[in-house]
Every structure is written in structure tokens, then in C-alpha cells.
N, C-alpha and C positions, 0 to 999 in steps of 0.2 A: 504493500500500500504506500502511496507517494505520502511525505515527511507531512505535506500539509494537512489531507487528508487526514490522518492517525491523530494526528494530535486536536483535532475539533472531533474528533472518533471517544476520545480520552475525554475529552468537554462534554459532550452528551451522556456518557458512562456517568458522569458526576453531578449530573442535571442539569447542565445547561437547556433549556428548551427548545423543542424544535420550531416552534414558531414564535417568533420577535421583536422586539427593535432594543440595540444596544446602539449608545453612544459615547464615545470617548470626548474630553473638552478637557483644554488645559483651565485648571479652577481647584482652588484650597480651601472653601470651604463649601460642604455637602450641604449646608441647609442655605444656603446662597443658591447652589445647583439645584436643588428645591424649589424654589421662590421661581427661576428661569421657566421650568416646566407646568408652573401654575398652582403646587403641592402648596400647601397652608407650612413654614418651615419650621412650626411649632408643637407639629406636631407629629412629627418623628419620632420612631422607637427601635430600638436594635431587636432583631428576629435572629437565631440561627433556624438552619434549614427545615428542622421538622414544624418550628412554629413559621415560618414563611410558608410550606405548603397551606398550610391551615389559614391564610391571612389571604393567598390566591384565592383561595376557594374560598370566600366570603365574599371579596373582592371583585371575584369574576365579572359580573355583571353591573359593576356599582362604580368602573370608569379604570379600575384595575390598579397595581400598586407599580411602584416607583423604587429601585433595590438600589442602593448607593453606597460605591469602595472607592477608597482615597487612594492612590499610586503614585505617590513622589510626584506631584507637581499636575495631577492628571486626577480628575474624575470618573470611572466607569461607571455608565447607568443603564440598567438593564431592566427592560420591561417584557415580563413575560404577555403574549400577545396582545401587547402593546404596539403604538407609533407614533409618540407625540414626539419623540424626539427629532425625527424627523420632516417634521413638518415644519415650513422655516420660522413663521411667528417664534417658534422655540430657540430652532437652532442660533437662529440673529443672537437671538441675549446670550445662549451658554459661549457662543466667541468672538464676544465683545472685547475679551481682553487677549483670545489667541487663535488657539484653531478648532474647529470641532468637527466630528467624523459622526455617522447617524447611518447607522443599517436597518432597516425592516423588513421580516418577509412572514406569510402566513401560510397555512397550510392549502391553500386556492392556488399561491404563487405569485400574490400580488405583493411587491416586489420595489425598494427606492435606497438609492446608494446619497447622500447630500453631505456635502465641505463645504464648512465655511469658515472663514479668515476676517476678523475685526468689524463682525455685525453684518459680515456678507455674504451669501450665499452664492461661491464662484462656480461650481458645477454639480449637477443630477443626473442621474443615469437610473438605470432599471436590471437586474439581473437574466431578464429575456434578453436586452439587446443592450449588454456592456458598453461594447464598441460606440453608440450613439449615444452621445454626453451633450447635456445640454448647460447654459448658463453664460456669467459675466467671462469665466474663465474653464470652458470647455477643458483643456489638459492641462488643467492643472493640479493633478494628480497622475498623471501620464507616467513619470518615474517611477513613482510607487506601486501603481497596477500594475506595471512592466516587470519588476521585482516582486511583487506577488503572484502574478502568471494569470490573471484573468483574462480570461479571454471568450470568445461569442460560443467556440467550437469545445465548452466543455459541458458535460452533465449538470444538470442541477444541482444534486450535493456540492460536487466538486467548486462552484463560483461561489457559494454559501461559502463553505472553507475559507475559500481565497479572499470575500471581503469581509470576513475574522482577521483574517492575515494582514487585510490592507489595515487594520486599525491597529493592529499591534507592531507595524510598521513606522504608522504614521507618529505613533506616542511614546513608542520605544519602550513599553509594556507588554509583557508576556500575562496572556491568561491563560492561570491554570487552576487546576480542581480543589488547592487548596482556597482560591478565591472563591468557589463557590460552594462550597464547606464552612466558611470562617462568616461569623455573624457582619451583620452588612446594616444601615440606618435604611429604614423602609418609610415610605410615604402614602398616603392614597390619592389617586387621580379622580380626585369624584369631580373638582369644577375644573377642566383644563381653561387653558387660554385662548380668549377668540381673536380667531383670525386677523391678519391686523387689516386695516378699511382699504389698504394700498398695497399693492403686491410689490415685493423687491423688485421684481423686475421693470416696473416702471417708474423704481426711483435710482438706479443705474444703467444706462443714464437718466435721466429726471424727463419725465414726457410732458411737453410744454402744457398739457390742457389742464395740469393740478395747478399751474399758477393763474388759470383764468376765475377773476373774479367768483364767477357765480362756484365755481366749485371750491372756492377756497375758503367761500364761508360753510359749505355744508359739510368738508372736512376737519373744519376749526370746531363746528358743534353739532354734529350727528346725534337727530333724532329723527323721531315718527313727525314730527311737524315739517321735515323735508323732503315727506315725501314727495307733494305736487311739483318742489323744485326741480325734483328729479325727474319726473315722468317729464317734465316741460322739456328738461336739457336730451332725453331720448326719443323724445318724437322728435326736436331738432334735429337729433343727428341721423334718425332713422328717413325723415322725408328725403334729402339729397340721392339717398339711393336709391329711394323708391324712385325717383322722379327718373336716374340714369337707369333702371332695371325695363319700366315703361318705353324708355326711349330706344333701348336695345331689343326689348322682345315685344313690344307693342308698336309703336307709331314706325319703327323703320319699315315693318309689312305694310303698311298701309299707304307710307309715300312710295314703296314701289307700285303697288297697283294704282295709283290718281292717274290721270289722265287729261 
């Protein structure tokens, strides 16, 4: 069995879950990394593993828990069929101050690899299609997957492995069974954090139409009394096309047949 392989083989022998989202962020204190994810930070308690099963399964359905181990300069956070960490609202805050790494995948095979560097999410990808990376910085991670070995032409398990590998790369952290053994500060996920009103990607680079007026006051105070602003600002923008949509699949048949 190839080196990578066995040893995420060793990870699951000692519980790691088969379905997940784990994320590395450089960060010193856990209930700080807490607070990022949306966890209340006061209300943390240490489990070891027979009372963590026991917390899952209460848990399961009630937004899910939050497993947190400090590693020299690095936070590991692991959500058993979990995925907030990867979702950027999250990711932006946990690497504010460095880099942060966010794997998820469930037992369907839905599926998101996300870095990000000082509040930014530079690139996403999926472990169906590695190779297609999207973001501000498409390869930038390129060295690391290369020395991890992922690639489009492996098995399932095996890119599962290999973006273990990228994270333990990336942080210069090895996991192993004694981390998943050894009590850990657990959290619950019952309120996560909503979504933020503006997607990163339209504030690198900044898309001119947040700074028009009318949208910058209903992004300065978002409520239900903006709603008619809104409907008003998308039937604006929706009639131009109707009008070009008309003009290409309605009125051009009709000025060819005049006479």
C-alpha cells in the first residue's frame, strides 16, 4: 500500500471519520478559533473519545460539534460530518492572521478543497475535478499538490489521502492516532455564521456597483424595509435584457418578413 495511503488507513483505524471537514489555521488560541466558526467560546469543554462519541450523537442533528487541538502555532479543527469550515464567511476570519486549509467531503461525495491567506480566499477546487481550481489565486497551492500527488487520475480514497497530506504539508503537522485519542476542547454548532451579504469574490477585485449609491445604503443597513429597494434595483437591471432578448429572438423575424 503507497506510504500515503496506510497512514490515513492508521487515521481511520483510530476514528478518524469517514465523512468530514477538517481544517488547519495558523491560531493560538482555541476558543478564538471558536468564536471564527460561530461556537459561543464559553462554552467549551474537554471530551476524550468515549465521551465525544456520546456528544456526536446528541449532537447529530442539532448543527453538530466543533473538536479542537492546538499544534505548535496551528489549530486543527475537525468536524465530524461537518462543513463550516469550509465555507468562506468562516474561512476569511480563521486566516486573518495567516493561512488556513478547509477539506470536506461526505459520504454522497460532495466534495470542496478552500486556502486562504490574510482574510482571502485564493483558491477552491473539488475532489471530482482537482485539476480545475478556481479563485483570486488559482495555483496557489500548485507546489504543495504536486508534492502530495493529487491528481484527476486517482481513486476516490486515494485524493481523500492526498488532501490529508496536503494539510499536513501545508502546516508542517503530522496527524496521528495519538491526536485522536488524546482529549480535545469540543464546541456545539447549533447557531453557525450567516453568510456574509457580499461574496469575496466580488470584493477582489471590488465590483464597481457596491459603491453605487443606492446599494451602499442597503449594504450599510440590511433589513426587510429594503426590500422594494431591491426589487426596484432588479427589475432595473433585469428590463435591458429583456429588451436585447426581444430584439434578438422577436423583432429581428419580423423586420425580415416587412415588406
Amino acid at each position: 500500500m503507497d506510504p500515503v495511503d496506510e497512514h490515513v488507513a492508521v487515521l481511520h483505524e483510530a476514528g478518524l471519520p469517514r465523512e468530514l471537514c477538517l481544517t488547519w489555521c495558523q491560531a493560538g488560541d482555541l476558543e478564538e478559533v471558536a468564536r471564527d466558526f460561530g461556537a459561543d467560546p464559553a462554552g467549551g469543554l474537554w471530551a476524550d473519545p468515549d465521551e465525544l462519541e456520546e456528544l456526536e450523537e446528541e449532537y447529530r442533528d442539532r448543527g453538530g460539534l466543533l473538536q479542537l487541538t492546538a499544534m505548535d502555532g496551528w489549530v486543527v479543527a475537525l468536524e465530524p460530518q461537518g462543513f463550516e469550515g469550509v465555507r468562506n464567511v468562516v474561512l476569511t476570519r480563521l486566516s486573518r492572521s495567516g493561512q488556513a486549509l478547509s477539506v470536506y467531503w461526505n459520504v454522497e461525495m460532495d466534495s470542496a478543497v478552500s486556502y486562504a491567506v490574510g482574510g482571502r480566499v485564493l483558491t477552491t477546487f473539488d475532489l471530482v475535478n482537482p485539476d480545475e481550481r478556481t479563485g483570486e489565486d488559482p495555483h496557489a497551492l500548485d507546489h504543495l499538490l504536486s508534492r502530495a500527488g493529487l491528481t484527476g487520475g486517482l481513486p476516490t480514497q486515494a485524493r481523500k489521502a492526498r488532501v490529508l497530506a496536503l494539510g499536513e504539508l501545508l502546516s508542517g503537522r503530522t496527524l496521528t492516532p495519538r491526536w485522536l485519542r488524546a482529549p480535545q476542547l469540543v464546541f456545539a454548532l447549533t447557531d453557525p455564521r450567516p453568510d456574509a451579504l457580499v461574496p469575496s469574490s466580488c470584493l477582489n477585485p471590488r465590483m464597481p456597483f457596491l459603491d453605487e449609491p443606492a446599494f451602499a445604503r442597503i449594504l450599510a443597513a440590511p433589513s426587510v424595509a429594503c426590500a422594494p429597494d431591491i426589487v426596484r434595483m432588479v427589475v432595473a437591471a433585469a428590463l435591458p435584457v429583456s429588451a436585447l432578448e426581444d430584439g434578438i429572438g422577436g423583432g429581428g423575424g419580423r423586420g425580415r418578413g416587412a415588406r
